[in-house]
VOGU-3710 file (C-alpha; in Angstrom, 3 decimals, decimal comma):
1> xxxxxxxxxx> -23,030/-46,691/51,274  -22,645/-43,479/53,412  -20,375/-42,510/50,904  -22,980/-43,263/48,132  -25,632/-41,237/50,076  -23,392/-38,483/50,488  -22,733/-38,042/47,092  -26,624/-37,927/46,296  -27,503/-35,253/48,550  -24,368/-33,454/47,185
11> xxxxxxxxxx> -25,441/-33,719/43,716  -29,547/-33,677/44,340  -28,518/-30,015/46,257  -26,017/-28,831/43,231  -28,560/-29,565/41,003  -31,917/-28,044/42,607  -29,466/-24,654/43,098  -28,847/-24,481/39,443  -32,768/-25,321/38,067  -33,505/-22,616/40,941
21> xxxxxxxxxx> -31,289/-20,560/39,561  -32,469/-21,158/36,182  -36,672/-21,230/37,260  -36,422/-17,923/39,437  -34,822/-16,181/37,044  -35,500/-16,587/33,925  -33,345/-13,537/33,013  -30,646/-14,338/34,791  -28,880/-16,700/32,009  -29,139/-13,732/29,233
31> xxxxxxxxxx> -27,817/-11,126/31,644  -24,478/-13,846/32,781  -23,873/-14,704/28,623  -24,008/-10,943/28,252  -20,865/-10,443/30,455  -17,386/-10,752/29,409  -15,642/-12,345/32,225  -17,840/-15,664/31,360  -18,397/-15,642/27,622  -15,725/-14,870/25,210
41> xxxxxxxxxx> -15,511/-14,821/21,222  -15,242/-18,571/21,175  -16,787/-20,042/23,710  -20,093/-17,210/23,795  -23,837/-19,384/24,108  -25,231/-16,081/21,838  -22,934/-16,791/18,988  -23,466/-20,820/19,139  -27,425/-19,465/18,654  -26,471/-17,673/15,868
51> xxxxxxxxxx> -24,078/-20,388/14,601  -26,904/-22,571/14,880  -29,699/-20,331/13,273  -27,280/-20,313/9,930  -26,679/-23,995/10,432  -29,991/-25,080/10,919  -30,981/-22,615/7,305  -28,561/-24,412/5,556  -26,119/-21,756/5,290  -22,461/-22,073/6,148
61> xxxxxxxxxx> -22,305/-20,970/9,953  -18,651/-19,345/9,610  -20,560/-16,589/6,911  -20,266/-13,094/8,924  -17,598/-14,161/11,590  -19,592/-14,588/13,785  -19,340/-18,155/15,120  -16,436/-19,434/15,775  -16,639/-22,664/17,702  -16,707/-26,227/16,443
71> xxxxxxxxxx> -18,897/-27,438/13,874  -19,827/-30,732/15,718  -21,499/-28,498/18,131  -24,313/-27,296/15,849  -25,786/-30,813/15,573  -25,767/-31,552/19,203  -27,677/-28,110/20,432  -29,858/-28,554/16,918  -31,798/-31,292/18,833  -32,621/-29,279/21,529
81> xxxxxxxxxx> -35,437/-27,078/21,194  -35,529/-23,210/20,971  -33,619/-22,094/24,793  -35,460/-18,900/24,007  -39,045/-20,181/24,270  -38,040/-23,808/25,781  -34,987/-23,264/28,021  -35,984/-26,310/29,959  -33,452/-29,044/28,272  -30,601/-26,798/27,488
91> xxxxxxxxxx> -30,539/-25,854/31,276  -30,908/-29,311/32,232  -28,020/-29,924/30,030  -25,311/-27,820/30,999  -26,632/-29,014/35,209  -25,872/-32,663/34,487  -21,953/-31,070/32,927  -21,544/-29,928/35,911  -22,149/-32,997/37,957  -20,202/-35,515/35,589
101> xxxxxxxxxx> -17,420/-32,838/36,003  -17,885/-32,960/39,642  -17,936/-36,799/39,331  -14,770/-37,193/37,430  -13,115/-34,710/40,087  -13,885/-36,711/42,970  -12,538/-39,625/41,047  -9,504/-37,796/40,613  -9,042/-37,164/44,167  -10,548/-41,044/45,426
111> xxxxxxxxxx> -7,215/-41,999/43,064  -4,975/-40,671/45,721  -2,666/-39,544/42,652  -2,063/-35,990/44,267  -0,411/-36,981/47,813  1,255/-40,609/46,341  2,457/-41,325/42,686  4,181/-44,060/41,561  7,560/-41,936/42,290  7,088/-39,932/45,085
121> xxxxxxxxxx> 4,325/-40,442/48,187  4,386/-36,938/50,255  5,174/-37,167/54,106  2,197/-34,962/54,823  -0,229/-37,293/52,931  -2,484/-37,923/55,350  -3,673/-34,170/55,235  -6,083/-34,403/52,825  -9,872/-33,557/52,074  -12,833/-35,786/51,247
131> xxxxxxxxxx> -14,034/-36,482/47,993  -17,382/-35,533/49,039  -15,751/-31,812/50,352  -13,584/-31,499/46,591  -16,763/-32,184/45,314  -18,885/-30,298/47,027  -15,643/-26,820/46,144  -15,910/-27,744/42,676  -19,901/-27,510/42,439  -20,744/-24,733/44,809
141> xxxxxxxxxx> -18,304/-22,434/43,683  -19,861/-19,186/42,441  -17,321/-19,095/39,498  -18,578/-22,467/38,423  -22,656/-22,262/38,895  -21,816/-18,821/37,176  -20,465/-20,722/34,484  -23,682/-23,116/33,963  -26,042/-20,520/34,230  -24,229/-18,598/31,393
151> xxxxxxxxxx> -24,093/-21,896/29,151  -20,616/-21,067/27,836  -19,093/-24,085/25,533  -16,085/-23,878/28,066  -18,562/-26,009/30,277  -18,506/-28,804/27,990  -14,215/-28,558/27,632  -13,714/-28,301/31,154  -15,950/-31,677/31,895  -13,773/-33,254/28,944
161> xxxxxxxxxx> -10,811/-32,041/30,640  -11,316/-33,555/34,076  -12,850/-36,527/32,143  -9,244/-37,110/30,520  -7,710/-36,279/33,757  -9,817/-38,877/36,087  -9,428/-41,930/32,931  -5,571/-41,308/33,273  -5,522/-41,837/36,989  -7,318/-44,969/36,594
171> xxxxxxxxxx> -5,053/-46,165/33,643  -8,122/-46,229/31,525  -5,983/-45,003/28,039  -8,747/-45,366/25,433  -10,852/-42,873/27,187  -8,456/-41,001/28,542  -7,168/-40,048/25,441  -10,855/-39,594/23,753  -12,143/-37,192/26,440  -8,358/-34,970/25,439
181> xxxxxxxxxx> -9,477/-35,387/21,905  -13,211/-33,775/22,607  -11,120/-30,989/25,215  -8,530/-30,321/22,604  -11,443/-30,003/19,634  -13,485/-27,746/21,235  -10,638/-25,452/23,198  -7,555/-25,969/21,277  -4,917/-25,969/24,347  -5,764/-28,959/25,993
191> xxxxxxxxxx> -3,902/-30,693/23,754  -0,562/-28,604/25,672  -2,094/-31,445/29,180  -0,857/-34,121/26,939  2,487/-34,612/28,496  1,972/-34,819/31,923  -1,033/-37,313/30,974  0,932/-39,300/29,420  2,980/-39,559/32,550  -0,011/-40,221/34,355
201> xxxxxxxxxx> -0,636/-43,214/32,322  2,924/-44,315/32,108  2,975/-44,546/35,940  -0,230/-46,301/36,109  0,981/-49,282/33,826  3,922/-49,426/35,184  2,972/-49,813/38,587  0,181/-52,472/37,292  0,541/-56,544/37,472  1,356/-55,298/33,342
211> xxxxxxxxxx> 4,650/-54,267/34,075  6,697/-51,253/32,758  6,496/-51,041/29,092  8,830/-49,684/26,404  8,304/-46,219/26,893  8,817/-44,798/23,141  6,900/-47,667/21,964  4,038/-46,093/24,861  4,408/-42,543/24,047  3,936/-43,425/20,041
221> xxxxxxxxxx> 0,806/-45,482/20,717  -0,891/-42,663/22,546  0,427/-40,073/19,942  -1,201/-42,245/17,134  -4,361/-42,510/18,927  -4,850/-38,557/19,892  -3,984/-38,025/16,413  -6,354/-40,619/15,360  -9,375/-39,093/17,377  -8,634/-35,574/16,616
231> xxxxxxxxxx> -8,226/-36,531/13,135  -11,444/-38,139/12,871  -13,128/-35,442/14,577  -11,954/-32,949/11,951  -12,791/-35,227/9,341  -16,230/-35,290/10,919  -16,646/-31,541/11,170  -14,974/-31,367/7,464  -18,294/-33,375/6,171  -20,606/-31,430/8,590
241> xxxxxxxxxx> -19,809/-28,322/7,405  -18,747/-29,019/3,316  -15,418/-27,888/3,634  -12,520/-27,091/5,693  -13,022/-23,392/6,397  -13,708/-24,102/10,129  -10,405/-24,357/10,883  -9,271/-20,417/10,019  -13,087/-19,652/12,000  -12,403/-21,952/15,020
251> xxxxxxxxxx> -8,769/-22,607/15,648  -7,357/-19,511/13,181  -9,532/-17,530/15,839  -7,945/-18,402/18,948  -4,104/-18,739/16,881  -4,110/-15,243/15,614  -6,604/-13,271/17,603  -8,365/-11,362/15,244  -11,195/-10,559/17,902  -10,386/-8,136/20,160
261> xxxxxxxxxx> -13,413/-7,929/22,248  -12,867/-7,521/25,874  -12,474/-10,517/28,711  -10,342/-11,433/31,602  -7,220/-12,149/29,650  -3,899/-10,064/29,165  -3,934/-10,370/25,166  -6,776/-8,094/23,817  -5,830/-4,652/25,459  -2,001/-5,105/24,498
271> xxxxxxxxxx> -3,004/-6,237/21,020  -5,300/-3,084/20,509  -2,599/-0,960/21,312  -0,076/-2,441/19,215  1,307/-1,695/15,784  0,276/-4,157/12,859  3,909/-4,721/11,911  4,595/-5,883/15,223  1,606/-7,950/15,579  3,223/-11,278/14,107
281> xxxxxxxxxx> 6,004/-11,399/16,226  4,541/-11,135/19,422  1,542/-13,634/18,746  4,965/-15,890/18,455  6,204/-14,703/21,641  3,219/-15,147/23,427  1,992/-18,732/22,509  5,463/-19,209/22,700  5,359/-18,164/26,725  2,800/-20,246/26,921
291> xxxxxxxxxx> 4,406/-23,491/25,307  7,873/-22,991/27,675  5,780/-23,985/30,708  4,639/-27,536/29,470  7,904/-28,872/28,934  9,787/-27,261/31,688  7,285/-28,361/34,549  7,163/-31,478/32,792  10,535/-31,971/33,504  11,436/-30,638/36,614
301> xxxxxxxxxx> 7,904/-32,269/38,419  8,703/-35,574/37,142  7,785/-37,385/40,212  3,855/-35,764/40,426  2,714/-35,139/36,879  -1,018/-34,570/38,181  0,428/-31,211/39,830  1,806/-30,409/36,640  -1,623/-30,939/34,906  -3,160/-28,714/37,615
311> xxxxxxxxxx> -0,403/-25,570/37,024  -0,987/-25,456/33,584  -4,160/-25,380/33,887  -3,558/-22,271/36,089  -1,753/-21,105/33,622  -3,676/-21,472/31,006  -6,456/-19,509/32,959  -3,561/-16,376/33,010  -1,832/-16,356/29,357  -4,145/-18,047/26,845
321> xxxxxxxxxx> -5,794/-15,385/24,050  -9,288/-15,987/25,283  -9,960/-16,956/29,121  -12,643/-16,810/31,161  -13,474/-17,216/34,772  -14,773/-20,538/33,575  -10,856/-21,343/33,017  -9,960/-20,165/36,399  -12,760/-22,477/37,873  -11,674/-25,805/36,571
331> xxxxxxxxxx> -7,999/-24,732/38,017  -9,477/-23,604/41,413  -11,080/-27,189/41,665  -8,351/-28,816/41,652  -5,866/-26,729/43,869  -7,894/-28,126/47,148  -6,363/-31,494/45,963  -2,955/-30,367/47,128  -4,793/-29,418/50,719  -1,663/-31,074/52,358
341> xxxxxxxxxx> 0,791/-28,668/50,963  -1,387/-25,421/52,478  0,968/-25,251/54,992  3,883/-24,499/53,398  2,034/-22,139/50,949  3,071/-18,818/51,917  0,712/-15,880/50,346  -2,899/-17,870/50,566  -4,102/-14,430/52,399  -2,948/-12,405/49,937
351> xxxxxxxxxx> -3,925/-14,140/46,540  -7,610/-14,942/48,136  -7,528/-10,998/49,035  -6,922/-10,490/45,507  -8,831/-12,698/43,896  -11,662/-11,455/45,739  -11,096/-7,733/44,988  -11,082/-7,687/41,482  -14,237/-10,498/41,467  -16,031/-7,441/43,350
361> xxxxxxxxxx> -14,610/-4,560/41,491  -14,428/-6,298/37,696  -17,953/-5,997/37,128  -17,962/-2,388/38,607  -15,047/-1,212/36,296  -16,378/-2,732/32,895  -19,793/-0,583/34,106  -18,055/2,366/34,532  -16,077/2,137/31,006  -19,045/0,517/28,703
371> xxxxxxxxxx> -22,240/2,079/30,638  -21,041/5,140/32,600  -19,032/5,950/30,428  -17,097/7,819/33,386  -14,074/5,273/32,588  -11,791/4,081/29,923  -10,254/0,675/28,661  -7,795/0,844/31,529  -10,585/0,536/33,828  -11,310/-2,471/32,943
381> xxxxxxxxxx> -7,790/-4,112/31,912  -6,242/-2,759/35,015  -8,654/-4,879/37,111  -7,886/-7,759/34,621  -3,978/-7,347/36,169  -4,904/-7,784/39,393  -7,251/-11,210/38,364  -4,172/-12,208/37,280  -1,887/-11,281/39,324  -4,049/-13,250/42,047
391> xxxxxxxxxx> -4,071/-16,037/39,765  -0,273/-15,895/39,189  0,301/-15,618/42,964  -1,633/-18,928/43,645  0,180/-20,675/40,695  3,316/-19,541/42,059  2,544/-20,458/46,061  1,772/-23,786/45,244  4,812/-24,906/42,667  6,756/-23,695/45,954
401> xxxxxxxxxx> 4,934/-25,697/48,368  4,902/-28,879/46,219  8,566/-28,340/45,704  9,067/-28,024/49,312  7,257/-30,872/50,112  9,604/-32,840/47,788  12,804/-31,033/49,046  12,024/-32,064/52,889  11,611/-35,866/51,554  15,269/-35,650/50,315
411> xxxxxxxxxx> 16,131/-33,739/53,544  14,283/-34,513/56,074  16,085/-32,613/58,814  15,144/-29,484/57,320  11,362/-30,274/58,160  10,233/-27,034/59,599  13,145/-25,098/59,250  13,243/-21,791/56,948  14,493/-21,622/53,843  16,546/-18,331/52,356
421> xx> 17,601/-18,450/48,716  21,274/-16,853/48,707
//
């Protein structure tokens, strides 16, 4: 019950900082979907409007190339009213998001799956955060309330995300699978989590009353069902929208990277600079980067496939085409899961530092390029390095302590001891 109460008074303040947010400033939400760290090409709230001013006048929303998120979005924000003279209900939306994300986080952690899986229970396990303080990271974080104010569609994939997450804890398939359907749909590389999830769930039944199951004939089952749902969502968005253009507009978009507007990410300045005969090849080699992660971590982590979930997640914040701090919020959340590997993390100080100095100076670089016009592009992309270079150094940190952590299980008299690599 003190739990329960806990939770209210968690989620009653998240909530009343957020409307406030909203109420006191009416401005405020224009000015954060203005800014490129938080809205990109395909996840901007000004380009759903515009999306859904075409939609809504019966013309095809992809006309311009403009819009370039999914089609089942348009009737979902069509029943809200106008957020320009009624901002009431789409605020109120993109609040309760953020507290069923926050709810499905807490789940994650209540499941205990980060300090004891099925095939490996850490010896530090006990050193661990509440649900109510994971919670409480997750929804007071500025990068996150920044996020809801600025009503980017990223909100709504990064509650699907921890939605698929939290189901495959729990061993709840269906819905575990659904929510990586709706993640994958609206942001395209979710669809990379499905691996480790389907360890998750593999783990799950086997260490049910169930009993292991065949695990080809479990891997097929799920792949038939996530094909299934995402098949039936494009179906869906194929009637919506009278054809199948979408797909170049929506998923051609984030493939091929034909926008090259500015954000947090390390794709659009290198692509700008690059010669169009060389432009083919290394869209290869970078999604290609990005794939070699998923099975390799896969692999080698094994034994705790929710800390595999969480570092591509990290990494998906650093190398995908279009990232936003929204990305890098949903991986920060779940890092304080692994609270009982801090320890052995070695750089904390110096990725926070980092972090924090190009949150401060990001915004002050893109003014001095765009507004000041005292800058250049390497203003801004320089500071973009550093993001990720903090980014990279917490990814990085933490595979190290978690592999620690396993190491000192297999040999425990090394608990303590330093480690040199020879």
């Amino acid at each position: 019950m003190a739990i329960d109460k806990q939770k209210a008074i968690l989620f009653g303040a998240a909530a009343a900082v957020r409307l406030l947010l909203f109420t006191a400033f009416p401005s405020l939400p224009n000015l954060l979907t203005g800014r490129v760290e938080i809205s990109t090409p395909v996840t901007s709230f000004k380009r759903l409007q515009e999306g859904l001013f075409l939609y809504t006048h019966n013309v095809s929303p992809y006309d311009g190339g403009v819009f370039h998120q999914a089609p089942l979005l348009l009737p979902l924000f069509s029943l809200l009213p106008n957020p320009s003279t009624q901002p009431f209900a789409t605020n109120l939306l993109y609040t309760i998001v953020d507290l069923l994300g926050a709810s499905a986080l807490m789940q994650i952690a209540e499941s205990g799956q980060s300090v004891s899986s099925r095939l490996f229970t850490s010896p530090r396990k006990a050193l661990r955060w509440s649900n109510i303080a994971i919670g409480a990271s997750f929804l007071f974080s500025p990068f996150t309330i920044a996020t809801c104010i600025a009503r980017p569609t990223s909100a709504l994939a990064n509650f699907f995300v921890l939605s698929s997450i939290a189901k495959a804890t729990q061993g709840a398939s269906i819905t575990s699978i659904l929510a990586l359907a709706f993640a994958s749909y609206l942001s395209f590389h979710p669809i990379l989590l499905f691996p480790p999830l389907l360890l998750i769930l593999y783990d799950a039944y086997a260490g049910s009353s169930k009993g292991p199951s065949n695990p080809l004939a479990f891997s097929l089952v799920h792949i038939g069902g996530l094909a299934a749902a995402l098949g039936m969502l494009l179906y869906l968005s194929a009637i919506l929208t009278g054809s199948w253009e979408f797909l170049a507009a929506t998923y051609g978009v984030r493939l091929l990277l034909p926008d090259l507007t500015p954000n947090v990410g390390l794709w659009w300045y290198f692509f700008t600079e690059m010669f169009d005969s060389f432009r083919e090849f290394f869209l290869g080699v970078f999604w290609l980067h990005i794939l070699s992660y998923v099975g390799g971590l896969t692999i080698r982590l094994r034994q705790q496939p929710l800390f595999v979930v969480t570092s591509l997640l990290g990494i998906f914040a650093i190398f995908q085409p279009y990232p936003s701090i929204a990305d890098s919020s949903l991986y920060l959340a779940l890092v304080p899961l692994y609270r009982h590997v801090f320890p052995l993390m070695r750089y904390s100080f110096l990725a926070s530092s980092t972090l924090l100095y190009a949150s401060f100076l990001g915004p002050a670089f893109y003014y001095l390029w765009i507004y000041a016009g005292s800058g250049n592009a390497n203003f801004f992309y320089a500071i973009t390095l550093v993001w990720s270079l903090g980014l990279s150094v917490v990814v990085g940190d933490s595979l190290y302590a978690v592999l620690r952590d396993e190491w000192e299980v297999e040999r425990p008299e090394m608990r303590g001891k330093e480690v040199r690599r020879i």
